[in-house]
mmCIF entry with sequence, helices, sheets and N, C-alpha, C, O atoms, coordinates in Angstrom:
data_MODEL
# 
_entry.id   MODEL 
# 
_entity.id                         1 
_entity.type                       polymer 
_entity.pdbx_number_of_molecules   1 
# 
_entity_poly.entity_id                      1 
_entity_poly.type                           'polypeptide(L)' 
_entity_poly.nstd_linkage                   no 
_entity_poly.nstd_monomer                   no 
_entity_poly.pdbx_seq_one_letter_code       
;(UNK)(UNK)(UNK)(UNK)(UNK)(UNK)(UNK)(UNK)(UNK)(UNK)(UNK)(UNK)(UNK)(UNK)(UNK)(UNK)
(UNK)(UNK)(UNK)(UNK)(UNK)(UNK)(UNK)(UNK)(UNK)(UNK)(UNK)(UNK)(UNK)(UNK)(UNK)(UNK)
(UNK)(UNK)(UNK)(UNK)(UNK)
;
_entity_poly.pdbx_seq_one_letter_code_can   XXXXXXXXXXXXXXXXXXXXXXXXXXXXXXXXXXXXX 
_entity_poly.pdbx_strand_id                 A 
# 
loop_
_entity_poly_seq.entity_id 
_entity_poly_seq.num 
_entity_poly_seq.mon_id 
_entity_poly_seq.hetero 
1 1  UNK n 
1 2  UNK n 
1 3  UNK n 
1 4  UNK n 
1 5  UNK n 
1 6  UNK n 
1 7  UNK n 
1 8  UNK n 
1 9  UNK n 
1 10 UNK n 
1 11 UNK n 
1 12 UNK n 
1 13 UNK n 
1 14 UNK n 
1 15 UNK n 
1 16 UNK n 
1 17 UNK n 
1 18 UNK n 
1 19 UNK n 
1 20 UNK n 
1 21 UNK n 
1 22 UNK n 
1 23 UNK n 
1 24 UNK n 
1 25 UNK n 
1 26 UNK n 
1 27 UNK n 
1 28 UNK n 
1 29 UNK n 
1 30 UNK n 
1 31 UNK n 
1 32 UNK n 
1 33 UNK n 
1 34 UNK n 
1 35 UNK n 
1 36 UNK n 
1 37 UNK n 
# 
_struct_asym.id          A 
_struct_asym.entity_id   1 
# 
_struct_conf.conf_type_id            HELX_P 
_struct_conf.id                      HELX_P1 
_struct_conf.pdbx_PDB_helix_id       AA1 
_struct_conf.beg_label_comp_id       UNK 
_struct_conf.beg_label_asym_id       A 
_struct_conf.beg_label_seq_id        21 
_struct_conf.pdbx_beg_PDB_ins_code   ? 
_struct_conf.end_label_comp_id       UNK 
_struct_conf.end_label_asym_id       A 
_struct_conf.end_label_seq_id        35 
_struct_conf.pdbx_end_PDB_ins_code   ? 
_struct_conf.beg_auth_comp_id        UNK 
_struct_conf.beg_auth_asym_id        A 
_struct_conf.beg_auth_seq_id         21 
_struct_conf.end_auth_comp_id        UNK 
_struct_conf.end_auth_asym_id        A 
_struct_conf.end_auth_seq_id         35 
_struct_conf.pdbx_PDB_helix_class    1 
_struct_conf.details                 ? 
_struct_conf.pdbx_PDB_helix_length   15 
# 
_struct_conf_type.id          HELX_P 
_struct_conf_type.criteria    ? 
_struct_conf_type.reference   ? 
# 
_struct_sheet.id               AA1 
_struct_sheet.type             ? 
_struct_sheet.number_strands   2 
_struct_sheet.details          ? 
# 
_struct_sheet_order.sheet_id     AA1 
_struct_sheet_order.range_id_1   1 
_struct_sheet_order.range_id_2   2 
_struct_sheet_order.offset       ? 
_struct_sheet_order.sense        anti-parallel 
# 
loop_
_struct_sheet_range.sheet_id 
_struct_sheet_range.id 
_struct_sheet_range.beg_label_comp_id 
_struct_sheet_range.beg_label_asym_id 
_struct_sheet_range.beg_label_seq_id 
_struct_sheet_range.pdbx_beg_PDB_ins_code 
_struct_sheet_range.end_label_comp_id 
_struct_sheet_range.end_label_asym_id 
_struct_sheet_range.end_label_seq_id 
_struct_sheet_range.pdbx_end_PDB_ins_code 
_struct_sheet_range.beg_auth_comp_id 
_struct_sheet_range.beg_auth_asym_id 
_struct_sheet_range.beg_auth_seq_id 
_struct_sheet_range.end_auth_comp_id 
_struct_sheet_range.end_auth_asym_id 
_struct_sheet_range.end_auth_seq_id 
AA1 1 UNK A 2  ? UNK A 7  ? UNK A 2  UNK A 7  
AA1 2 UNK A 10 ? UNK A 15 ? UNK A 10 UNK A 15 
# 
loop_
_atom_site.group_PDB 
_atom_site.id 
_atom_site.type_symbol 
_atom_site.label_atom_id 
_atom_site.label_alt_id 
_atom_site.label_comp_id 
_atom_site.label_asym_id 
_atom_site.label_entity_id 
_atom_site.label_seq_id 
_atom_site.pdbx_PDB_ins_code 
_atom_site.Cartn_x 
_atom_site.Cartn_y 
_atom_site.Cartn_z 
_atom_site.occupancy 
_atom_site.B_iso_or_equiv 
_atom_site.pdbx_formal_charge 
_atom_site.auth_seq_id 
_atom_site.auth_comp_id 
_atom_site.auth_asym_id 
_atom_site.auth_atom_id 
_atom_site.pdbx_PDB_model_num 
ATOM 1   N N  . UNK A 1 1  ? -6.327 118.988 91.007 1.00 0.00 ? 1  UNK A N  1 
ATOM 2   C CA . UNK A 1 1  ? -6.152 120.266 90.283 1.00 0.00 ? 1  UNK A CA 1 
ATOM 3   C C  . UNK A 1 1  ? -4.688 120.650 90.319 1.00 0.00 ? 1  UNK A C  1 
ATOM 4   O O  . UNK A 1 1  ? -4.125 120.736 91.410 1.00 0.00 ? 1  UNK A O  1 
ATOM 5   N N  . UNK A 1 2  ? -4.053 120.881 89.216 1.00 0.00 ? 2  UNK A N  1 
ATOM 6   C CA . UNK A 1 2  ? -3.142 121.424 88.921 1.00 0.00 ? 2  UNK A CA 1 
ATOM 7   C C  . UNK A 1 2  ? -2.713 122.880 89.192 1.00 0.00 ? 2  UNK A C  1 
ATOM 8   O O  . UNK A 1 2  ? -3.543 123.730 88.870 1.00 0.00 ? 2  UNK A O  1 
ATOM 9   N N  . UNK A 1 3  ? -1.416 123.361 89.796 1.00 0.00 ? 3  UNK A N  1 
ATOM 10  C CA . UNK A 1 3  ? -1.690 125.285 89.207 1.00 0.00 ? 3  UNK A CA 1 
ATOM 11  C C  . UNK A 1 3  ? -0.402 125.471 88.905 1.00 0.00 ? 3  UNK A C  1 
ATOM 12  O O  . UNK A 1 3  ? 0.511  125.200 89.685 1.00 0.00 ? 3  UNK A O  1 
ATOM 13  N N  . UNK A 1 4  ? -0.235 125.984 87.664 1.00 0.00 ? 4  UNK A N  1 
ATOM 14  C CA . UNK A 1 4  ? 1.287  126.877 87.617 1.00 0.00 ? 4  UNK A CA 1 
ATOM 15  C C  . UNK A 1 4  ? 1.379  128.238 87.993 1.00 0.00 ? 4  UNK A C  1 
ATOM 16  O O  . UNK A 1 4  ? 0.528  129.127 87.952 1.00 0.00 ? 4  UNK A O  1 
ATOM 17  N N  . UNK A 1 5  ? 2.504  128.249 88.348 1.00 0.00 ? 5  UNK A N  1 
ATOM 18  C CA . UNK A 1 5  ? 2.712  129.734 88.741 1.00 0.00 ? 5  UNK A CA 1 
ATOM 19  C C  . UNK A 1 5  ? 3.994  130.380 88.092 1.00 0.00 ? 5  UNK A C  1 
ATOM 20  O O  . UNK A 1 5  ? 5.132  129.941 88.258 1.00 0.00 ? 5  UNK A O  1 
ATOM 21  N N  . UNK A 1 6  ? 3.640  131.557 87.275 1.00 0.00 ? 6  UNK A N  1 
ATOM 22  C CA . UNK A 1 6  ? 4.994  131.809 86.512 1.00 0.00 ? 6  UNK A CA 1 
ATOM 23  C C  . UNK A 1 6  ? 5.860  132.813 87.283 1.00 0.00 ? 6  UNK A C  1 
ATOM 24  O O  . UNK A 1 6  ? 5.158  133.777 87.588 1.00 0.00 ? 6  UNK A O  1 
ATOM 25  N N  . UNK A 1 7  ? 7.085  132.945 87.700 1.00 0.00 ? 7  UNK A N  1 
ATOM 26  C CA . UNK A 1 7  ? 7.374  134.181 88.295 1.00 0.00 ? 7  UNK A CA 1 
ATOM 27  C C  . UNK A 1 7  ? 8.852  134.024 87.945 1.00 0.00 ? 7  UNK A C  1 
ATOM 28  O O  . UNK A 1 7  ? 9.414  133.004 88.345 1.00 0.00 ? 7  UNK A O  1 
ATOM 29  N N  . UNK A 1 8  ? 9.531  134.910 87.253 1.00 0.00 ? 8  UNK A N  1 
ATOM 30  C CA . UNK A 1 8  ? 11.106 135.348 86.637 1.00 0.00 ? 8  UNK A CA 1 
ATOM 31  C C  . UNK A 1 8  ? 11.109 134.203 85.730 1.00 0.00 ? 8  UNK A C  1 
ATOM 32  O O  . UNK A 1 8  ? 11.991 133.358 85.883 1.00 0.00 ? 8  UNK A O  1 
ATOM 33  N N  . UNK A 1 9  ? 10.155 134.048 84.714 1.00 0.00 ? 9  UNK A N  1 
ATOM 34  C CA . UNK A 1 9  ? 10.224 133.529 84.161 1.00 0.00 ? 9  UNK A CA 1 
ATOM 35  C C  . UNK A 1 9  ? 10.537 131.785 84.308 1.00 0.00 ? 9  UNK A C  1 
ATOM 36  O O  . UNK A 1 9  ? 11.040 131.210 83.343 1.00 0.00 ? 9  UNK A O  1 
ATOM 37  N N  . UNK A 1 10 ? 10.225 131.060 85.493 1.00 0.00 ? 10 UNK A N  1 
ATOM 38  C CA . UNK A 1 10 ? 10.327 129.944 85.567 1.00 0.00 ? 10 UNK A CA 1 
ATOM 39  C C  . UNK A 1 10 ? 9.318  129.195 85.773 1.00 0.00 ? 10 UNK A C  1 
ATOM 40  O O  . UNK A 1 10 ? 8.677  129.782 86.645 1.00 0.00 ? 10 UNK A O  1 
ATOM 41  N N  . UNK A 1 11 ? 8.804  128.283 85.509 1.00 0.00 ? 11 UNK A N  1 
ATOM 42  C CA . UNK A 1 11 ? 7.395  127.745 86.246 1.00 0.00 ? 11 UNK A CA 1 
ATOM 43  C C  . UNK A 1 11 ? 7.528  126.815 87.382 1.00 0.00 ? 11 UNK A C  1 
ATOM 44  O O  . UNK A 1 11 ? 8.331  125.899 87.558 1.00 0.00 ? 11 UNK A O  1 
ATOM 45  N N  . UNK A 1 12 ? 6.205  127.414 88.384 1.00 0.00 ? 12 UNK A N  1 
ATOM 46  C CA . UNK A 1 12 ? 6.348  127.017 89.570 1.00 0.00 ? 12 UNK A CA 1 
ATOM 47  C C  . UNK A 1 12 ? 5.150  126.038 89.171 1.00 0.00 ? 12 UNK A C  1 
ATOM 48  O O  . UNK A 1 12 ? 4.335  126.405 88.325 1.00 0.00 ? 12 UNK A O  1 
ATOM 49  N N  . UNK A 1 13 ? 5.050  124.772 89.795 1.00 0.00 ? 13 UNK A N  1 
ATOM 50  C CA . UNK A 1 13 ? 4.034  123.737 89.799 1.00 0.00 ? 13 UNK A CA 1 
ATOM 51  C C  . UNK A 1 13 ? 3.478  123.055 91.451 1.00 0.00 ? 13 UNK A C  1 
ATOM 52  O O  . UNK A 1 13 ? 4.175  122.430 92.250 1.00 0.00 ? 13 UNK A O  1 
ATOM 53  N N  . UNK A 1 14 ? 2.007  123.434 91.583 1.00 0.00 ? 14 UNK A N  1 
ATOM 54  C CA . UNK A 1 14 ? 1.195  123.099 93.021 1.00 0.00 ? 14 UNK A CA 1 
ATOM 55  C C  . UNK A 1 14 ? 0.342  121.750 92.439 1.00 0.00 ? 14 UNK A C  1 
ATOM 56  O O  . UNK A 1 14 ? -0.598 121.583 91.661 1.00 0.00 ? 14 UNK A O  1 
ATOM 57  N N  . UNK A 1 15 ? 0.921  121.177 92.990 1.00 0.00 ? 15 UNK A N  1 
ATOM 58  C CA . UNK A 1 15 ? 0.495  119.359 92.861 1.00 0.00 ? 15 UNK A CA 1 
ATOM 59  C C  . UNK A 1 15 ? -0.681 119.376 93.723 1.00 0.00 ? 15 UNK A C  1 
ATOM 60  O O  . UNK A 1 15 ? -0.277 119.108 94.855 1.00 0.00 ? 15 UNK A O  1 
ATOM 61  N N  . UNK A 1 16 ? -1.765 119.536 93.732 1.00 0.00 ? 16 UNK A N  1 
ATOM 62  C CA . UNK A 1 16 ? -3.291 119.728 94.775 1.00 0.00 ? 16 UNK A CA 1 
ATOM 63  C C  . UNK A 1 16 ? -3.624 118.491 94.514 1.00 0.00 ? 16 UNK A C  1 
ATOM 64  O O  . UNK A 1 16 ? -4.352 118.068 95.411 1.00 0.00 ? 16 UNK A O  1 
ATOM 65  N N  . UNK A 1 17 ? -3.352 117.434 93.397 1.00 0.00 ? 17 UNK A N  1 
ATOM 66  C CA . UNK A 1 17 ? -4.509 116.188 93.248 1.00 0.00 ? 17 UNK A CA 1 
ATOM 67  C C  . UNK A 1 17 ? -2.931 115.412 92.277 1.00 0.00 ? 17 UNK A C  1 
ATOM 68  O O  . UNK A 1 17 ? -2.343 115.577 91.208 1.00 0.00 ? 17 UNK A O  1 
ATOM 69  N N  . UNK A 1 18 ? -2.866 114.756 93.207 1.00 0.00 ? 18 UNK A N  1 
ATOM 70  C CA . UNK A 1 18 ? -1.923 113.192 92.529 1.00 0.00 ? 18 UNK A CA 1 
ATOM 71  C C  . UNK A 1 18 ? -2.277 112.616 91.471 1.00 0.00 ? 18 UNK A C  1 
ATOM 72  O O  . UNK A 1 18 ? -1.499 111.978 90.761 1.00 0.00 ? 18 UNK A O  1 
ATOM 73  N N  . UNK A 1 19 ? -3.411 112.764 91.260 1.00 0.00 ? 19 UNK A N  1 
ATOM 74  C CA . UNK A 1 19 ? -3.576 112.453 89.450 1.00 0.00 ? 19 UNK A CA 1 
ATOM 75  C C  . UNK A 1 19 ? -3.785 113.194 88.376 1.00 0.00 ? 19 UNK A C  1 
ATOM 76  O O  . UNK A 1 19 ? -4.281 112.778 87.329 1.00 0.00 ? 19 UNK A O  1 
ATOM 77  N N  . UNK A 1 20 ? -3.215 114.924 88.711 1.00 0.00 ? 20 UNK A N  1 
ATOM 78  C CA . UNK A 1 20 ? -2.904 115.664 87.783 1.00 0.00 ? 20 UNK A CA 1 
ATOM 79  C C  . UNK A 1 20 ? -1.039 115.520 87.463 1.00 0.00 ? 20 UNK A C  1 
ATOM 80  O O  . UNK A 1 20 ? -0.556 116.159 86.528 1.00 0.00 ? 20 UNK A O  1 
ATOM 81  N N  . UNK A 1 21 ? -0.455 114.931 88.049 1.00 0.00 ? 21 UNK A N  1 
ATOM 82  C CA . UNK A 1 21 ? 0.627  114.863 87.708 1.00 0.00 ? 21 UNK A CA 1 
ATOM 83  C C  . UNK A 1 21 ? 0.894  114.675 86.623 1.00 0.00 ? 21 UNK A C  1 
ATOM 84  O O  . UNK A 1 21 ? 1.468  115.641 86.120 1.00 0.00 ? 21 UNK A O  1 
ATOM 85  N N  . UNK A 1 22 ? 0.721  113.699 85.854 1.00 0.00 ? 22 UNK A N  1 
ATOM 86  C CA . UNK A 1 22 ? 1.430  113.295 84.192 1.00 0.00 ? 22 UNK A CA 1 
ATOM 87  C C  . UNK A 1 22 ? 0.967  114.290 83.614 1.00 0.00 ? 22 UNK A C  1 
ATOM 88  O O  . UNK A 1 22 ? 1.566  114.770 82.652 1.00 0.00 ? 22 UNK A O  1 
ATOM 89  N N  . UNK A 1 23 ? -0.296 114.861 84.113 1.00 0.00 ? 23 UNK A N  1 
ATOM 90  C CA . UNK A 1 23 ? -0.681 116.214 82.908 1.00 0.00 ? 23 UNK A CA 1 
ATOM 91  C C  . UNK A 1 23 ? 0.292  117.283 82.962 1.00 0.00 ? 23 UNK A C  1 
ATOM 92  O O  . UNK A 1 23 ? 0.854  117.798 81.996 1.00 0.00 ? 23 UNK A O  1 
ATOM 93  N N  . UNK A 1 24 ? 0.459  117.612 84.381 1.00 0.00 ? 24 UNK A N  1 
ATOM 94  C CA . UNK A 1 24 ? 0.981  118.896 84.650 1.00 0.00 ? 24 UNK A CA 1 
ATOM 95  C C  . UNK A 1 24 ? 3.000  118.798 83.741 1.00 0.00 ? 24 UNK A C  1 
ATOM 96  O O  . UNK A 1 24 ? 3.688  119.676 83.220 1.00 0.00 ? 24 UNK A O  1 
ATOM 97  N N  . UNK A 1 25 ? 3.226  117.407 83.959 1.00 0.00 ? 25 UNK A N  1 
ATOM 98  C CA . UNK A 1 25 ? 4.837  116.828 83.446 1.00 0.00 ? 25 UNK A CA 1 
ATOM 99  C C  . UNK A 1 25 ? 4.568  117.367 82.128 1.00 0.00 ? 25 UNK A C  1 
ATOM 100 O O  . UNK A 1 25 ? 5.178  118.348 81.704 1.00 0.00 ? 25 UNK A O  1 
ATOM 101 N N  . UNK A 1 26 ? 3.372  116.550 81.241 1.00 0.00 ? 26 UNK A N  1 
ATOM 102 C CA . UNK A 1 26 ? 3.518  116.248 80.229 1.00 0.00 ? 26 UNK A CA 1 
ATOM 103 C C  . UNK A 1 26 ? 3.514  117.973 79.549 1.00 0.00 ? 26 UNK A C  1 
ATOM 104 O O  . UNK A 1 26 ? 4.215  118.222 78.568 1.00 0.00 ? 26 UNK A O  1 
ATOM 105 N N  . UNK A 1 27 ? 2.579  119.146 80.257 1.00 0.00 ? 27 UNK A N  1 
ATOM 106 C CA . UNK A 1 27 ? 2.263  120.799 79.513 1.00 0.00 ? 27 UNK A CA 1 
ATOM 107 C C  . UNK A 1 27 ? 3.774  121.030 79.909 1.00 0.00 ? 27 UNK A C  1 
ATOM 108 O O  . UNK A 1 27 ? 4.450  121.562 79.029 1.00 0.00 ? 27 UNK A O  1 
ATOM 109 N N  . UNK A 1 28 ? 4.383  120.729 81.037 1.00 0.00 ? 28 UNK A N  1 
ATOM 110 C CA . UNK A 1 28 ? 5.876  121.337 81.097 1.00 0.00 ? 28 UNK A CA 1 
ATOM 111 C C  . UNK A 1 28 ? 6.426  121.106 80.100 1.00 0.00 ? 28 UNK A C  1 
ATOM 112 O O  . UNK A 1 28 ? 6.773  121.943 79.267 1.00 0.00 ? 28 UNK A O  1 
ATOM 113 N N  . UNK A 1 29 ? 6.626  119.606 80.033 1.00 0.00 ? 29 UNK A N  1 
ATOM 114 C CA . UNK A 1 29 ? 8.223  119.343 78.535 1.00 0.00 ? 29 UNK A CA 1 
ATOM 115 C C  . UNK A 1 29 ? 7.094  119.765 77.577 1.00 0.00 ? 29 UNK A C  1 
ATOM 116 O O  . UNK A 1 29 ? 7.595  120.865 77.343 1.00 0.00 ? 29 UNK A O  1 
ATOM 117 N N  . UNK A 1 30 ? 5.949  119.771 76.822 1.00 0.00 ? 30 UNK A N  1 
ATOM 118 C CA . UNK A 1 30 ? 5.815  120.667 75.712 1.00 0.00 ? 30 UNK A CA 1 
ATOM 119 C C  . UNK A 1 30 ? 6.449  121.888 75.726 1.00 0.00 ? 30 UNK A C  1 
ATOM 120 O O  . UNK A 1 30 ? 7.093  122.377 74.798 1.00 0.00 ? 30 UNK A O  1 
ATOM 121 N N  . UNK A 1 31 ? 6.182  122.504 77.140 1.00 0.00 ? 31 UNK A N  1 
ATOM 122 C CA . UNK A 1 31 ? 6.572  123.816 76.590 1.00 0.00 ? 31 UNK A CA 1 
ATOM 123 C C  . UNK A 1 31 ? 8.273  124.029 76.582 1.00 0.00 ? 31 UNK A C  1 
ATOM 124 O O  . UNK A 1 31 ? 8.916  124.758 75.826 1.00 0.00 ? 31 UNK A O  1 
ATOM 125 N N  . UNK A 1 32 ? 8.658  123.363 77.406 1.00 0.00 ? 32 UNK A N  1 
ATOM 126 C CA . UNK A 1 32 ? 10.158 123.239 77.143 1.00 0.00 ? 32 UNK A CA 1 
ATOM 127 C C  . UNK A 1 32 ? 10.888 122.921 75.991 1.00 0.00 ? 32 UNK A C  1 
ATOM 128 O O  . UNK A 1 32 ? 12.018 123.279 75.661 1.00 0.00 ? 32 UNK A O  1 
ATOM 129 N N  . UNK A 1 33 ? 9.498  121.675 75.023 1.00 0.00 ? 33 UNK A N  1 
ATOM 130 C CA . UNK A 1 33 ? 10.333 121.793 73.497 1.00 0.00 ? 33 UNK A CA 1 
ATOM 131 C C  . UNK A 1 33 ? 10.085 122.614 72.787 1.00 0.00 ? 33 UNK A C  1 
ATOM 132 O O  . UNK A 1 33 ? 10.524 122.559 71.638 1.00 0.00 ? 33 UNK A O  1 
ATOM 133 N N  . UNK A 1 34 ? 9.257  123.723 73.226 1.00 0.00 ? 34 UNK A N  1 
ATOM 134 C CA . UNK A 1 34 ? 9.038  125.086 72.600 1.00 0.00 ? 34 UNK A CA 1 
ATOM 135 C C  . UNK A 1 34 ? 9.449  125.846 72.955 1.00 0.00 ? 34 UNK A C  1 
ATOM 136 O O  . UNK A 1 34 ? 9.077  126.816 72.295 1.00 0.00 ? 34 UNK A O  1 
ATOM 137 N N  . UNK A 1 35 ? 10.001 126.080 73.593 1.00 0.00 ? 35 UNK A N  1 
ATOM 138 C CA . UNK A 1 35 ? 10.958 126.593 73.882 1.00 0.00 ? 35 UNK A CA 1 
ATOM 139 C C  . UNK A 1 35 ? 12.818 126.590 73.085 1.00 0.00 ? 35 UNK A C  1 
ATOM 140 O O  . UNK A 1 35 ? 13.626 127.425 72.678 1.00 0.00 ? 35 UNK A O  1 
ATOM 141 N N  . UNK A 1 36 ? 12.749 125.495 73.196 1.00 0.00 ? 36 UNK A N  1 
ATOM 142 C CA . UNK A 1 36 ? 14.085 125.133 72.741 1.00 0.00 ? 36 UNK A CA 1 
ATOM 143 C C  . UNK A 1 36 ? 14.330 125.279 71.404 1.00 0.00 ? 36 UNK A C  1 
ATOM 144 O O  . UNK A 1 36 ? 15.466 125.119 70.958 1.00 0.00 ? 36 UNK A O  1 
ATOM 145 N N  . UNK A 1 37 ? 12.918 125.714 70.355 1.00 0.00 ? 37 UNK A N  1 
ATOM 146 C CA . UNK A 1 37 ? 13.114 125.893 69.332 1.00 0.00 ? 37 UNK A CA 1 
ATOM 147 C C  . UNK A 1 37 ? 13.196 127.268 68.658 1.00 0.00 ? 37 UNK A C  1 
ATOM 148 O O  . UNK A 1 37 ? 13.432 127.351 67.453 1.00 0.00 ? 37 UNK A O  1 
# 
């Protein structure tokens, strides 16, 4: 299980299960290229 945590606007990421990783990477840079636009 994955958890983000947003606080001043940055996201915090709790790695609970080693095979949520690529998910949790992959929702970050989406939102980072949405960001950037």
């Amino acid at each position: 299980l994955g958890v983000l945590q947003r606080r001043n606007g940055k996201t915090y990421v709790r790695l609970i299960n080693q095979s949520e990783v690529d998910t949790v990477i992959r929702a970050i840079e989406a939102e980072v290229e949405t960001q950037k636009k």
